[in-house]
C-alpha positions in Angstrom: 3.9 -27.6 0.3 6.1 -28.7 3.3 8.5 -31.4 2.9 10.0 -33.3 5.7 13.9 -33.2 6.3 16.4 -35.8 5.4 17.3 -35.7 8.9 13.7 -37.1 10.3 13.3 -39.3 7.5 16.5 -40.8 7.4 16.0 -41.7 11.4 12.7 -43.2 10.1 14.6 -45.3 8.2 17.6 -46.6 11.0 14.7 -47.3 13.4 13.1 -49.7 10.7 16.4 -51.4 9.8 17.4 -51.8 13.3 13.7 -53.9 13.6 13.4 -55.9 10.6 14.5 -58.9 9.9 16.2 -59.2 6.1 15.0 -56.5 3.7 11.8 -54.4 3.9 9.8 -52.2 1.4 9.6 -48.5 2.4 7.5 -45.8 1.2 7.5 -42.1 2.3 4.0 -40.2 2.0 3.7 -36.8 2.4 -0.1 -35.2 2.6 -0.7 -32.0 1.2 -0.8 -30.7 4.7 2.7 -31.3 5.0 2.1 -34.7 7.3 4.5 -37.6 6.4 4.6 -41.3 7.2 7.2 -43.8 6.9 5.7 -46.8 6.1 6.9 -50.5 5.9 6.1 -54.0 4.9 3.6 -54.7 2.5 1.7 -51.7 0.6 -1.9 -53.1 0.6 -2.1 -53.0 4.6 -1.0 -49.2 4.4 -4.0 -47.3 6.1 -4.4 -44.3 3.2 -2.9 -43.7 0.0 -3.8 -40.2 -0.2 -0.4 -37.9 -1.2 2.5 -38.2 -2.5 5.2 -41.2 -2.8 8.6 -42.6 -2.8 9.8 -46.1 -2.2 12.4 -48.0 -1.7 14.1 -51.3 -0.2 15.9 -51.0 3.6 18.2 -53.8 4.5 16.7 -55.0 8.1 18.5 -57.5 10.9 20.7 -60.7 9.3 21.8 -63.2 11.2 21.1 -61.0 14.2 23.7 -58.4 12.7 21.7 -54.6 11.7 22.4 -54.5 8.0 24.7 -51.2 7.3 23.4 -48.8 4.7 23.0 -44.7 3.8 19.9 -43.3 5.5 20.6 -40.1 4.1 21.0 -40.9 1.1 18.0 -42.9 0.8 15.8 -40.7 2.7 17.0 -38.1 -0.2 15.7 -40.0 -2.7 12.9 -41.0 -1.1 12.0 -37.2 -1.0 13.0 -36.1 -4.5 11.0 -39.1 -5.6 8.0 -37.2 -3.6 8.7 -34.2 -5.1 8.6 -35.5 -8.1 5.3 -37.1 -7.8 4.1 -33.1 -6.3 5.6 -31.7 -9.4 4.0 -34.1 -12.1 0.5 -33.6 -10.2 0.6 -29.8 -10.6 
């Protein structure tokens, strides 16, 4: 199983913040096939739920001001929290 990096995710993640206004779910699915997708907003409108998850909250756009926060650090989580969910299914 291929994981994505912290690096791709966590760019995911700036490019969301930088376009959202207040805070925004995230989740990270992987696919078996080693695919992953950042997705936002809310969960039901995501087009598959096939894979593996992680989730979290990114601060978006306040007062026209980008919210600051660790990408990296989230996007690590978000991938143990994948991993995880790989592990468990095993």
């Amino acid at each position: 199983m291929k994981f994505p990096t912290i690096k791709d995710v966590a760019e995911d993640l700036r490019n969301i913040n930088a376009n959202v206004e207040g805070e925004c779910d995230v989740r990270l699915q992987v696919l078996d096939n080693g695919a992953y997708y950042v997705r936002c907003g809310d969960p039901s409108y995501d087009p598959s739920h096939e894979g593996y998850w992680g989730a979290s909250i990114v601060p978006g756009v306040v007062n026209g001001n980008i919210s600051r926060f660790d990408a990296r650090s989230m996007a690590r989580e978000l991938i143990e929290q994948v991993k995880d969910m790989y592990c468990q299914s095993r």
